[in-house]
C-alpha positions in Angstrom: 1.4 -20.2 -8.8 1.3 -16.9 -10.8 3.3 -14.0 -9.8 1.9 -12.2 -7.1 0.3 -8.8 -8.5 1.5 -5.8 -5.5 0.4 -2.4 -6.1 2.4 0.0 -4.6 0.1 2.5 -3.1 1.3 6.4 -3.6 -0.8 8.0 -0.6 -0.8 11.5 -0.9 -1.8 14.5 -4.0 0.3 17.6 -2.7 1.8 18.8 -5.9 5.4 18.8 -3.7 4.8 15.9 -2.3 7.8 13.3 -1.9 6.3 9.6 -1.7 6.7 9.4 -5.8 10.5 8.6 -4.4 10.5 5.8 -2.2 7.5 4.2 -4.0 9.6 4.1 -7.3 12.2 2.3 -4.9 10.6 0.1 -3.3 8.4 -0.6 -6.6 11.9 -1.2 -8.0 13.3 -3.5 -4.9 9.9 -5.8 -4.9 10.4 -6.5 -9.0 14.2 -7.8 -8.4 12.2 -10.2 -6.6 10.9 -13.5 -8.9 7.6 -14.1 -7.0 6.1 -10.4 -7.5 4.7 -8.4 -10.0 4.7 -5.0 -9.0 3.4 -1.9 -10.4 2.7 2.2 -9.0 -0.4 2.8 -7.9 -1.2 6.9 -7.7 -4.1 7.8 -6.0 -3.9 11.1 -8.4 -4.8 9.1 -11.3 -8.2 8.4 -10.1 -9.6 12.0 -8.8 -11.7 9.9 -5.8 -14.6 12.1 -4.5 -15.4 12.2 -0.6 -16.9 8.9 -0.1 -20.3 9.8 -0.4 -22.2 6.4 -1.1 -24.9 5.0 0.5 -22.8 2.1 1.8 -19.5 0.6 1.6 -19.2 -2.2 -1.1 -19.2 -4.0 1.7 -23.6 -3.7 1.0 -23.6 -2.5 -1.9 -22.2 -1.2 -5.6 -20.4 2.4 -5.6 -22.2 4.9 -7.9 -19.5 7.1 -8.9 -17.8 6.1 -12.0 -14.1 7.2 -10.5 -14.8 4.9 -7.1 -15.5 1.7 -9.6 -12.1 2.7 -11.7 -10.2 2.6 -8.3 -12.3 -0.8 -7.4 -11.3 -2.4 -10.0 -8.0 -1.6 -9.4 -7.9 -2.9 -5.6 -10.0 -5.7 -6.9 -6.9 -6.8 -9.7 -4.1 -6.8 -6.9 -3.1 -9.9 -4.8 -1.5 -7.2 -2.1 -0.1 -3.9 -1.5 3.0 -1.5 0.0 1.1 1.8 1.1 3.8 4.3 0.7 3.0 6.8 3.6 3.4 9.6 5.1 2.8 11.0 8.7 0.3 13.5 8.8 -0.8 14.5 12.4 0.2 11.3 13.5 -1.8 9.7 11.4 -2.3 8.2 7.2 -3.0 11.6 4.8 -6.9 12.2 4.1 -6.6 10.8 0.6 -5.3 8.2 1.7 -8.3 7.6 4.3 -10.6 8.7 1.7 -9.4 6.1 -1.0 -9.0 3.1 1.6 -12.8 3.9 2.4 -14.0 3.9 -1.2 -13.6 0.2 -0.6 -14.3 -2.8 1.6 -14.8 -6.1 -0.3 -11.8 -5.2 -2.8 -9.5 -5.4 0.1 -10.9 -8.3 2.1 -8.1 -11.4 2.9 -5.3 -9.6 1.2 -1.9 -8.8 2.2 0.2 -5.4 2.9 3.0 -3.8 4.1 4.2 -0.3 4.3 6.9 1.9 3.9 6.8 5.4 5.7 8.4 8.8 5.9 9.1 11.6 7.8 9.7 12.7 11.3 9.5 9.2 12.9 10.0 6.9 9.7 5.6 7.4 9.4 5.7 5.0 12.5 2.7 6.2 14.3 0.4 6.5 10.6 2.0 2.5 9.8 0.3 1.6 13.2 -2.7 3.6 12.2 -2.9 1.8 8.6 -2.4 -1.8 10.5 -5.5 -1.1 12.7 -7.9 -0.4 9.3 -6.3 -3.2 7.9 -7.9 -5.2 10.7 -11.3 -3.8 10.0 -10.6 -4.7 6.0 -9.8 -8.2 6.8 -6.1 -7.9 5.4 -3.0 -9.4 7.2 -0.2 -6.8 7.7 3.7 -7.8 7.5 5.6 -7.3 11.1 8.1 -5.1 9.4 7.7 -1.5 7.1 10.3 0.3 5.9 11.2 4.1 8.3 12.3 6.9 6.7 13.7 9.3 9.2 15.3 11.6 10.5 19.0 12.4 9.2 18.3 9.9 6.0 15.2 11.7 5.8 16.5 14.9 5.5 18.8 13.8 3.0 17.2 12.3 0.3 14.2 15.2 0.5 15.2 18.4 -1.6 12.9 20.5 0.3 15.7 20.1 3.6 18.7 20.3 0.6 19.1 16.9 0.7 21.0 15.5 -2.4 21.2 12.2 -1.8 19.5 9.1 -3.7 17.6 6.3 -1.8 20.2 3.9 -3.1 22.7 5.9 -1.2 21.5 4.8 2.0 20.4 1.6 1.3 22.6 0.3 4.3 20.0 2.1 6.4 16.9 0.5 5.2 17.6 -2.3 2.7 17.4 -4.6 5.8 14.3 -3.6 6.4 12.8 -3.4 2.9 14.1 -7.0 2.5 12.0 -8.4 5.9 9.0 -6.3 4.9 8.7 -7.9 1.3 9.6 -11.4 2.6 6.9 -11.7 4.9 4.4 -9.7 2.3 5.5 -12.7 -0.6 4.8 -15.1 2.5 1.2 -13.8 3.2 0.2 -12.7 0.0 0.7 -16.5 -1.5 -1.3 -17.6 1.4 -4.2 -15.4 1.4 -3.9 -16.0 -2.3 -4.2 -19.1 -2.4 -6.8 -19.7 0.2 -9.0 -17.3 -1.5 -8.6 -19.5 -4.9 -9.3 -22.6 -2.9 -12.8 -20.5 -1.5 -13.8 -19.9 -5.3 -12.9 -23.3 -6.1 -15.2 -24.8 -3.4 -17.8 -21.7 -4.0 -18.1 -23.0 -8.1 -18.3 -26.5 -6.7 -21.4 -26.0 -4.1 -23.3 -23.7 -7.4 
């Protein structure tokens, strides 16, 4: 089988935002390993309006010419890593906003997650898994935690000065579980898909 194509899902727009950091890692960390392709996906390169079709693709095509670029894009991948932070307790708006933009482009795919802030982005990871649900997608058991005193010291905004690779001992272990069980999954729910178009062609 083919390498597995992950995007790496950058979730927020803030122009001092920090996820550009630990998706660059774990980007980096995923393409040591043989079975995946991976490659940065930033929702600021596709300028998504408020979903504002009549339907979800779910029904029916997307109008907007920027919803069909990001489409295409979700459509490409075999699975993702949503890099994420915690806002309110929850995924950011864009991040909400982009998942939304599609349905069918996300349906029997794999994912897993790595969060930041406060709490590691443990409550918005638990929010992500249940609209995963709804998409159809299998989630990994494990996600990467950024928190608290690591946190604080890789993020220059609390002085920290530290590199991601300086505390690898602190989530390495985890990074390691989280893509195990995504190459698991995303060469099942790859392959069953190929075996549904296979029988699909076969039935025309």
């Amino acid at each position: 089988m083919s390498k597995l194509k992950i995007g790496v899902i950058i979730s927020t727009t803030r122009p001092t935002r920090f996820g550009h950091v630990p998706a660059q890692w774990i980007a980096d960390k995923a393409n040591e390993r043989p079975e995946i392709a991976a490659e940065i996906v930033d929702l600021r390169d596709y300028d998504l309006p408020f979903f504002d079709e009549a339907a979800s693709t779910a029904w029916m095509p997307s109008q907007n010419a920027n919803a069909q670029k990001w489409q295409k894009k979700i459509a490409e991948l075999d699975g993702y890593i949503f890099v994420t932070a915690e806002y309110n307790r929850s995924i950011s708006g864009a991040l909400k906003n982009a998942i939304d933009q599609a349905y069918v482009e996300w349906n029997k795919k794999a994912f897993g997650a790595f969060g930041y802030g406060g709490v590691g982005g443990a409550r918005a990871i638990e929010h992500l898994r249940n609209i995963g649900v709804e998409l159809q997608m299998v989630s990994t058991r494990s996600a990467v935690h950024l928190a608290g005193a690591d946190f604080a010291s890789v993020h220059p905004g609390f002085g920290g000065t530290k590199s991601l690779n300086d505390i690898e001992g602190a989530i390495g272990g985890a990074a390691k579980d989280m893509l195990d069980q995504l190459i698991w999954w995303a060469s099942a729910t790859k392959q069953a898909r190929e075996a549904d178009a296979a029988t699909a062609i076969a039935a025309e």
